[in-house]
C-alpha positions in Angstrom: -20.8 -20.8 5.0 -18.0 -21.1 2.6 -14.6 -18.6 3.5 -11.8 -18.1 1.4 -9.0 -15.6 0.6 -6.5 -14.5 -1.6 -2.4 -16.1 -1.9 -1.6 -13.5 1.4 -4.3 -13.3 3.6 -4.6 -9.7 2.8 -8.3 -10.5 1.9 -10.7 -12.7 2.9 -14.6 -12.8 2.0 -17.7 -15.1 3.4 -20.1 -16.4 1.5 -23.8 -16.9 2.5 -26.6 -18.7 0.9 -26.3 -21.1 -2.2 -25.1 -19.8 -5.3 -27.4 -19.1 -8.1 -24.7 -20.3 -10.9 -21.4 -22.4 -10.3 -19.6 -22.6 -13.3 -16.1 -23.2 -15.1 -15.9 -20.3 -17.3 -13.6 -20.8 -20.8 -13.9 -17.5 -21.8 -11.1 -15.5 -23.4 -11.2 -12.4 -20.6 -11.4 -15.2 -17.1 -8.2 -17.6 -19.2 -6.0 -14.0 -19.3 -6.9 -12.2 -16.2 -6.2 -15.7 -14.2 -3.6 -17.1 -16.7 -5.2 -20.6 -16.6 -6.9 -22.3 -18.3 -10.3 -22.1 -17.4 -11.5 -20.1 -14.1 -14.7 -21.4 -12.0 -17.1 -19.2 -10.7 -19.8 -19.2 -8.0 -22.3 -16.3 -8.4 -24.3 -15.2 -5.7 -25.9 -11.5 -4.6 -23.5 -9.0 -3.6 -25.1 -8.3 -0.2 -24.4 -12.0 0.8 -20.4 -11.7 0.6 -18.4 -10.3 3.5 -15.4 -8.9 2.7 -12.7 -8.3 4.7 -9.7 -6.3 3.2 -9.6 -4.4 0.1 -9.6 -5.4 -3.0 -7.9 -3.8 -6.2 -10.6 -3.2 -8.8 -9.5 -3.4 -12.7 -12.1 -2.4 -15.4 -11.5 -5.5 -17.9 -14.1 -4.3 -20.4 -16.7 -1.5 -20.3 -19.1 -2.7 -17.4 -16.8 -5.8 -16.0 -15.0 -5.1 -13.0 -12.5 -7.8 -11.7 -11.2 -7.3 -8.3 -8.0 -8.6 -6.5 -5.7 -8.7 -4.1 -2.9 -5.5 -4.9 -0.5 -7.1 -2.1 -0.5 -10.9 -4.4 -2.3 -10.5 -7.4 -5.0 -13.4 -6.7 -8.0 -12.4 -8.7 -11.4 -12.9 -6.4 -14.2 -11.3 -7.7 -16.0 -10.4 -10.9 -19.2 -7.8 -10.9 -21.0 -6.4 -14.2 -23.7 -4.3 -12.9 -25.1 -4.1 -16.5 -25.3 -7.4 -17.4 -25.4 -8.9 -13.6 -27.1 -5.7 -11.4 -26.8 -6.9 -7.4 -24.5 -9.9 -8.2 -21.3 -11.1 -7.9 -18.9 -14.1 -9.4 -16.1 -15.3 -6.3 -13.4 -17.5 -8.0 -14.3 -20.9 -6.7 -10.1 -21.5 -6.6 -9.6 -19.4 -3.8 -12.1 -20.8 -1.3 -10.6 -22.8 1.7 -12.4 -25.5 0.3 -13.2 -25.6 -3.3 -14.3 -29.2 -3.4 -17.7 -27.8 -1.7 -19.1 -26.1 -4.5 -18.7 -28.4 -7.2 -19.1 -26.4 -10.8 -22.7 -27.3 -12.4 -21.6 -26.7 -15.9 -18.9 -25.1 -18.5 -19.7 -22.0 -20.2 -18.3 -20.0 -23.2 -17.4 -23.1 -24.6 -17.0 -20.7 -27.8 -14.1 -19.6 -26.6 -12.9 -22.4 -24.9 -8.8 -23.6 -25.9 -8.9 -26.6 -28.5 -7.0 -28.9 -26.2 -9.2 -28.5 -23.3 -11.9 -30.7 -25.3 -9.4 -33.7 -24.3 -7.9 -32.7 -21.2 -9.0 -35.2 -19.4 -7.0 -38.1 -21.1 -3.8 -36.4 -20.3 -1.5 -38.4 -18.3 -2.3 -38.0 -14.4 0.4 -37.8 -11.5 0.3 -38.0 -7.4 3.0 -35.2 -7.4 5.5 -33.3 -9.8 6.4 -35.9 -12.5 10.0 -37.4 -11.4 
C-alpha cells in the first residue's frame, strides 16, 4: 500500500487498491496551486485513502477542493464531487515513494507551458550545478 505525507509530518494518508488514473496534470489551476511545473496525480475512491491529520481545504474553483497541509503548505489532495463524485486525486510528489506509481499519461496538454514540449533536452546534473 503506498504512504506518504506532507513537508512536516503533520499529515500522512494510505493508499489502497490501484489507481484508476495516474497522470501528470499541465493544467493552469495544478502549475499555481503547486508552483511547478506540472503536478502528478493518482486518483483512486475516497473510501480507500486513510488519513491521518488534517488537512486545510481551499475551494480553487466552484466544485474543486484542494486540500493541504496548514502547518507547511504541501498541497495533497484534490476532490470535485461534481465532476469526480466518490473520488480523490493524492499528489504523486508527496508519496514516500513516488517512483511506484509511475504517471500513465499527461493531461491538459492545452494548457501545458511552451517550454515543457522540450524539457527533456535540457542539460541534466547529479547535484546543484557547480
Amino acid at each position: 500500500m503506498p504512504t506518504g505525507g506532507c513537508h512536516c509530518g503533520a499529515i500522512r494518508y494510505t493508499m489502497q487498491g490501484e489507481p484508476v488514473h495516474n497522470a501528470l496534470c499541465h493544467c493552469t489551476d495544478c502549475r499555481r496551486h503547486a508552483g511547478a511545473p506540472m503536478v502528478g496525480w493518482a486518483m483512486v475512491p475516497a473510501a480507500q485513502v486513510t488519513i491521518e491529520g488534517e488537512p486545510t481545504v481551499y475551494a480553487s474553483s466552484e466544485h474543486g477542493r484542494r486540500h493541504f497541509c496548514g502547518r507547511c503548505g504541501t498541497g495533497l489532495f484534490y476532490v470535485n464531487e461534481r465532476m469526480l463524485p466518490g473520488m480523490i486525486d493524492v499528489q504523486t510528489g508527496t508519496l514516500d515513494d513516488p517512483a511506484s506509481l509511475p504517471p500513465q499519461a499527461h493531461i491538459q496538454v492545452a494548457e501545458r507551458i511552451a517550454w515543457m514540449e522540450h524539457a527533456h533536452d535540457l542539460p541534466r546534473f547529479e547535484r546543484f550545478p557547480g
